[in-house]
N, C-alpha and C positions, 0 to 999 in steps of 0.2 A: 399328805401333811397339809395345814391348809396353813394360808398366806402370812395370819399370825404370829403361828407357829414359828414359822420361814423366817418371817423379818425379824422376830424376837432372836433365833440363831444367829441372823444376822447381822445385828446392831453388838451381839457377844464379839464374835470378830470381829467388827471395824475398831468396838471398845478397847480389844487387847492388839490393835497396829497401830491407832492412831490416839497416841495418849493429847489429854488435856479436853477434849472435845466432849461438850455437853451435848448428848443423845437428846435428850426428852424435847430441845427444841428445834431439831433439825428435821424438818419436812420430808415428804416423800420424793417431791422431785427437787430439794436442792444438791447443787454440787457439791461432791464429795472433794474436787479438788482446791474448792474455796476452805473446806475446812484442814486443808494439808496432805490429800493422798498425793503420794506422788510416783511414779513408775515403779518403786524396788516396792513401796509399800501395795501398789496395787496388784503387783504379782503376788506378795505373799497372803494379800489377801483372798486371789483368787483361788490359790494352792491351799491354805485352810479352808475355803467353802469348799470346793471339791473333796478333800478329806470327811467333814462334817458330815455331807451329806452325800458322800458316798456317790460322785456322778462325777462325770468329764466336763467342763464348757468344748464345747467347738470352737474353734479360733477363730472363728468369724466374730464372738460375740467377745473377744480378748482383744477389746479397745475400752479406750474410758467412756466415748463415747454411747459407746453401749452399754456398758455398767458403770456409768458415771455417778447415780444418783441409788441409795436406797432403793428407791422405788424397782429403779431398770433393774439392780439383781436380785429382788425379790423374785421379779416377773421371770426371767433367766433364771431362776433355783424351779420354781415351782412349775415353767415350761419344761424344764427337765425330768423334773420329778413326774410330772403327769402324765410325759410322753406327749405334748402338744408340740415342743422344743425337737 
């Protein structure tokens, strides 16, 4: 699946946890927690990507820090997906 693909899934689920938040101009590496994620919503969001796309994260990368931003769980979907992850 390639990255577009990926992030397009992706911005679907942050659209349907994190209402009110205009997509089109939020950056690859800005904070997701500047725009409202906060601990319950970024489990369920990591529980919907896992569903979607059908893979486990490893709880190493189940910090915000590590998928704090667009950009990091794109990179974390598609290392998964590729088997790089």
């Amino acid at each position: 699946m390639k990255a577009d693909d990926v992030r397009s899934k992706v911005l679907e689920i942050l659209d349907a946890n994190m209402e009110g938040v205009e997509w089109d101009g939020i950056g690859r590496d800005a904070s997701l927690a500047e725009q409202g994620m906060d601990s319950m919503t970024f489990i369920q969001i990591v529980v919907d990507i896992e569903a979607q796309f059908d893979i486990e994260i490893p709880d190493e990368y189940l910090l915000a820090e590590k998928m704090g931003t667009i950009g990091r769980i794109v990179d974390v979907v598609c290392g998964l997906l590729d088997g790089s992850i």
